[in-house]
C-alpha positions in Angstrom: -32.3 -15.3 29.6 -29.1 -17.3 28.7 -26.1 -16.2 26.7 -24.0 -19.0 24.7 -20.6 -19.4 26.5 -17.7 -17.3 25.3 -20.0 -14.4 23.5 -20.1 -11.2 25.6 -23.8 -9.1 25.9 -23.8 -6.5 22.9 -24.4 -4.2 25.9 -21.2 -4.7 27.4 -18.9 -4.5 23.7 -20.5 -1.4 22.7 -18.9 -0.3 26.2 -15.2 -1.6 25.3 -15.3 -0.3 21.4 -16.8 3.3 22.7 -13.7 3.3 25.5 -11.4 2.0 22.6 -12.6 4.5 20.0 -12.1 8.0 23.2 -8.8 6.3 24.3 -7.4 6.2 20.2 -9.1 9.7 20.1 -7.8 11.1 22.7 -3.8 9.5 21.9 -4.3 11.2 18.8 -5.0 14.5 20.3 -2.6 14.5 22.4 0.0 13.2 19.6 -0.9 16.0 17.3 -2.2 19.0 19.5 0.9 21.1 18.6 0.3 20.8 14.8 -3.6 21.2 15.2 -3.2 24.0 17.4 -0.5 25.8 14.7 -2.8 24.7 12.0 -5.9 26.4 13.6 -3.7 29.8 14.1 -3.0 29.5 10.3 -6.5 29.1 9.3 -7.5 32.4 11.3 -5.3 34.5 8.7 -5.8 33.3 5.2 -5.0 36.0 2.6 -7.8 36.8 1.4 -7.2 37.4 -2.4 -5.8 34.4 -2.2 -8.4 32.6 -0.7 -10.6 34.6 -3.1 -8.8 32.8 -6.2 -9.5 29.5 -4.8 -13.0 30.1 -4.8 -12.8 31.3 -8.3 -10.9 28.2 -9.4 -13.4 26.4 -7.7 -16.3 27.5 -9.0 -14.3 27.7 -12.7 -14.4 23.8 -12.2 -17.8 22.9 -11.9 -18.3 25.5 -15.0 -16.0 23.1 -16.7 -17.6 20.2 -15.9 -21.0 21.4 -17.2 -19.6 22.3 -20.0 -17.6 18.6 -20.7 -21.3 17.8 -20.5 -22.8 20.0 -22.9 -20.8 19.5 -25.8 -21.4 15.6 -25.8 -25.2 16.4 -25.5 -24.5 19.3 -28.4 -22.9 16.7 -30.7 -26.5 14.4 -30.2 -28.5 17.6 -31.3 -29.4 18.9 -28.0 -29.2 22.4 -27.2 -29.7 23.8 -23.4 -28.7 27.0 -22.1 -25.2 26.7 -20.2 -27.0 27.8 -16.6 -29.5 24.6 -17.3 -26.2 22.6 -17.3 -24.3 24.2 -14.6 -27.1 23.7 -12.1 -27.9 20.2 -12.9 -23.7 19.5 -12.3 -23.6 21.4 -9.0 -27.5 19.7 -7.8 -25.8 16.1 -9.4 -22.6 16.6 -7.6 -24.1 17.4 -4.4 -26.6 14.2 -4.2 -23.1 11.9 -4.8 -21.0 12.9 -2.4 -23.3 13.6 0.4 -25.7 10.7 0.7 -25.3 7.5 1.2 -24.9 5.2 -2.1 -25.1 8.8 -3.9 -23.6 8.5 -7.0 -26.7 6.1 -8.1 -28.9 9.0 -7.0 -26.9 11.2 -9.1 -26.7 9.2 -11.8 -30.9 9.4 -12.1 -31.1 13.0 -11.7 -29.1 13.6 -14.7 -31.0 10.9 -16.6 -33.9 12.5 -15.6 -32.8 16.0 -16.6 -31.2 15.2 -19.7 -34.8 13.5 -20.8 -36.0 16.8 -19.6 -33.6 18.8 -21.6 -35.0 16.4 -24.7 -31.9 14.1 -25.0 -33.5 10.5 -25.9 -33.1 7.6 -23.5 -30.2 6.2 -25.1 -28.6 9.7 -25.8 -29.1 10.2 -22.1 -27.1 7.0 -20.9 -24.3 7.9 -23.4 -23.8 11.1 -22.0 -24.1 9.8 -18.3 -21.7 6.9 -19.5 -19.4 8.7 -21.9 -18.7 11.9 -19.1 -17.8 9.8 -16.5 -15.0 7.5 -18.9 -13.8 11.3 -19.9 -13.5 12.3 -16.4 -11.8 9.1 -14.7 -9.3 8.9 -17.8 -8.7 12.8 -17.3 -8.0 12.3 -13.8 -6.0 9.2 -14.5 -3.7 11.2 -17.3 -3.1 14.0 -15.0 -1.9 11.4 -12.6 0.5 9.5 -14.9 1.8 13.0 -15.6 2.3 13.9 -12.0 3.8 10.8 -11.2 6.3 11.6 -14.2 7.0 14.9 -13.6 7.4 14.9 -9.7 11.0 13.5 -9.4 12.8 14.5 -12.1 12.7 14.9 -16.2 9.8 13.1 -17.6 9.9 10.3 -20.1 8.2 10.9 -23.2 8.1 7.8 -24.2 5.3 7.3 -21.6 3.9 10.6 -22.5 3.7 8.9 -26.2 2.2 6.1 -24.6 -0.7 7.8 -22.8 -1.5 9.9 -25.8 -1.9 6.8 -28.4 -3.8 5.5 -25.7 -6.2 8.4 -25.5 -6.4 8.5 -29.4 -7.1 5.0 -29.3 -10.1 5.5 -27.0 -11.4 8.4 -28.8 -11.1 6.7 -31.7 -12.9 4.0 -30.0 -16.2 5.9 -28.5 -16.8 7.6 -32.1 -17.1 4.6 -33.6 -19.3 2.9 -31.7 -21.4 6.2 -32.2 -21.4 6.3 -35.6 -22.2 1.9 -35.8 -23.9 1.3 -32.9 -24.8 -2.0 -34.5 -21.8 -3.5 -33.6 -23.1 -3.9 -30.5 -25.7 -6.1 -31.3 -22.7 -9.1 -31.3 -22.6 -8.6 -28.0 -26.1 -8.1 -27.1 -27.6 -10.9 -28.7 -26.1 -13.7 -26.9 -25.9 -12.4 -23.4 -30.3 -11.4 -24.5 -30.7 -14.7 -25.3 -28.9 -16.3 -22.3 -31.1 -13.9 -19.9 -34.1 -15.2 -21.9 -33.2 -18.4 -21.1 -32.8 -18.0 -17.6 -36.2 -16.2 -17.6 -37.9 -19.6 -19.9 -39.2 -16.2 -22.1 -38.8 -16.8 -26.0 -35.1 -16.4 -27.4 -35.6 -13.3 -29.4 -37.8 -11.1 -26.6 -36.7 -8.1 -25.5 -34.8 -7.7 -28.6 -37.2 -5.0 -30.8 -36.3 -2.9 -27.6 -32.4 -3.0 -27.1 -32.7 -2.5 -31.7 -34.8 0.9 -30.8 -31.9 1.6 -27.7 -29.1 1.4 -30.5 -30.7 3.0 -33.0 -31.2 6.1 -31.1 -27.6 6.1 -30.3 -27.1 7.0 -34.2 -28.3 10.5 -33.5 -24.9 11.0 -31.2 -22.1 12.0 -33.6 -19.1 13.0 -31.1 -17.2 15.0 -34.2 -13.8 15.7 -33.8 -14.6 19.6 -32.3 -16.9 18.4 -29.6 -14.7 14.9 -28.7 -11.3 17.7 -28.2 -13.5 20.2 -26.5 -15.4 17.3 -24.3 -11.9 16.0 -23.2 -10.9 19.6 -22.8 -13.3 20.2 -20.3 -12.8 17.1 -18.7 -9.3 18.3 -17.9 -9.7 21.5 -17.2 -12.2 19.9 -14.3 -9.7 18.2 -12.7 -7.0 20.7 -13.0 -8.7 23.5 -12.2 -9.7 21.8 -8.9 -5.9 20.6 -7.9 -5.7 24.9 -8.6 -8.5 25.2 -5.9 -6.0 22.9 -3.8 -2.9 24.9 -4.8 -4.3 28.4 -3.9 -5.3 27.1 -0.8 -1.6 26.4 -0.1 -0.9 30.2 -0.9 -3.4 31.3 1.1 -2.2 29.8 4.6 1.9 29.7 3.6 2.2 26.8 2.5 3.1 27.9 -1.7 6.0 25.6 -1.7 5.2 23.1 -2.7 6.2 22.0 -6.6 3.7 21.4 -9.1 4.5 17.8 -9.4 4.3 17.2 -6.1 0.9 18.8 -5.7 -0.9 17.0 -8.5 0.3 14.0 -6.7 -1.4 14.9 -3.7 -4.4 15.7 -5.1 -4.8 12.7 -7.2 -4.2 10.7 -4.2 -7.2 12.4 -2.3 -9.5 12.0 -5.3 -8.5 8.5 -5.9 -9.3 7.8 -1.9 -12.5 9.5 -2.7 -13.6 6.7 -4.9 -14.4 5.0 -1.3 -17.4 6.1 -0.5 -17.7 4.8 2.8 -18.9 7.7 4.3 -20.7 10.5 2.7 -18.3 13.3 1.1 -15.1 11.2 1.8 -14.7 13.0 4.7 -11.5 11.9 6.9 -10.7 9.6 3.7 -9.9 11.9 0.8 -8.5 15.0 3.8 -6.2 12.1 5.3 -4.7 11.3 1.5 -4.3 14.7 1.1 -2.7 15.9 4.4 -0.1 12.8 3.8 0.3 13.9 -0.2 1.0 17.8 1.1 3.4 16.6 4.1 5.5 13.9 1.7 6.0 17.1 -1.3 7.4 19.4 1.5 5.2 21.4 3.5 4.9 20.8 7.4 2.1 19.2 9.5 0.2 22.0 10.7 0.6 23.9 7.4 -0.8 21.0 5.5 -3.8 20.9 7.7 -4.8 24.3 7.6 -4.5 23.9 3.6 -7.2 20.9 3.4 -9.5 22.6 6.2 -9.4 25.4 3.9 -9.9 23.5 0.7 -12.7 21.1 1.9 -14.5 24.1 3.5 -14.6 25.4 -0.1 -15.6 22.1 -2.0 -17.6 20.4 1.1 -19.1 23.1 2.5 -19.7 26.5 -0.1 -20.2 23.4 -3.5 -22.2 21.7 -1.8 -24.6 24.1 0.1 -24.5 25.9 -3.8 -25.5 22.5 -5.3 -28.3 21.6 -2.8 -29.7 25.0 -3.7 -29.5 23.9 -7.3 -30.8 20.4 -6.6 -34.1 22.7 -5.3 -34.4 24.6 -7.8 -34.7 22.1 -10.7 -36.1 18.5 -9.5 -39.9 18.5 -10.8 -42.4 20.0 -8.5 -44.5 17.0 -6.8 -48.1 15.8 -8.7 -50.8 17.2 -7.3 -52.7 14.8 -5.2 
């Protein structure tokens, strides 16, 4: 067999990228041996009430997420017990960060259990839809905050900014819950240019986006659940960068300032959103171990911190949420 001139056998550059990859690896060892080996003595002598706390904070999170979750499916009429809630977040949370294209896979458990729990199809999507807007602009609020705050006095003229803008949007979502047929302006046309595309008659389809909207009428986000939704959201997020901040006690590494830890932490989560590899794992711990070292603490402290903190939300979250995931998909039809 022949090989086109110039193009080396596959064989042969699996050979030079596997020698490239141990010769990077093994640079990189020998770079940062000192600060892995310091960081490995620090992770053999946590505190333990400390580390205790972080697991409480952790756990205080997903509580908080369930509950973000609850209250929008409360203000639709639907009423589950919390535990329903907290173990479809833990099973939903698990499935997204730990398989590969997860967060579709989490999406459609929770569509599945909220039509379980009796929430209508289009109730379902809201929720889906309107929790993960409420969690992405909690996290992105609680990063314009830390940005503010880390060097120096903030400005509230942003602050006044953010929270127009956050009125604005809440403003925004009830409306289109309370007139959900003010999205049939928008339907319509791109309907009947799908149709079109399709050669099926102009108006088909349309009796069953009408029945979509008109369930969305049932969802009235009232003031009390919108504050206690965002609420929630929040408290997700923060109570998770405490997670990351305990974790910092734990080890010796409590130096840090507020500021500069919220940083830190937003930077991991935002270099989560990459899901090229299932968990984030080297992604969101790299942003982080860079976020810790640039507010202060040293090398091998910063390690030991996010060792600490992913064994909590990688490994005890996760192992709690596959449990979960067990526990509540549908038992298989009887063949």
């Amino acid at each position: 067999m022949t090989t086109l001139a110039g193009k080396a056998p596959p064989r042969r550059m699996y050979r030079v990228a596997g020698v490239v990859v141990a010769v990077v690896l093994a640079a990189e060892l020998a770079l940062g041996w000192r600060s892995l080996t310091d960081a490995v003595a620090h992770l053999r002598t946590p505190h333990p009430g400390w580390l205790a706390a972080a697991l409480l904070a952790e756990l205080a999170a997903m509580q908080a997420y369930a509950r973000m979750q609850r209250r929008l499916l409360r203000s639709a009429g639907v009423r589950v017990a919390l535990r329903r809630h907290v173990a479809l977040a833990y099973a939903a949370h698990s499935l997204s960060v730990t398989l590969p294209g997860g967060p579709a896979f989490s999406t459609a458990l929770n569509y599945r259990q909220m039509r379980r729990f009796g929430a209508s199809p289009a109730v379902a999507s809201w929720c889906i839809a309107l929790s993960g807007i409420l969690s992405a602009a909690a996290l992105a609020g609680i990063t314009a905050f830390s940005a503010i705050t880390a060097n120096g006095a903030p400005d509230w003229r942003t602050f006044a900014a953010l929270a127009v803008a956050a009125l604005l949007a809440t403003i925004g979502v009830r409306r289109l819950a309370r007139h959900p047929d003010g999205l049939t302006t928008v339907t319509r046309p791109v309907l009947m240019l799908v149709n079109r595309l399709r050669r099926r008659p102009a108006d088909h389809g349309q009796d069953r986006v009408q029945g979509f909207l008109d369930q969305l009428r049932v969802a009235r986000l009232t003031p009390g659940h919108g504050a206690a939704a965002v609420a929630f959201a929040l408290l997700n997020w923060l109570l998770d960068a405490a997670c990351l901040w305990l974790c910092c006690i734990a080890v010796g590494g409590g130096t840090i300032s507020a500021g500069q830890l919220l940083l830190a932490f937003c930077a991991g989560m935002a270099a989560g959103t990459i899901t090229i590899v299932p968990g984030g794992l080297g992604i969101i711990d790299g942003a982080l171990i860079l976020g810790l070292m640039a507010g202060g603490i040293g090398a091998e402290i910063a390690i030991a911190v996010v060792v600490l903190y992913r064994l909590i939300t990688l490994g005890f979250i996760i192992g709690v949420g596959w449990l979960s995931y067990l526990a509540i998909r549908p038992a298989p039809a009887a063949g």
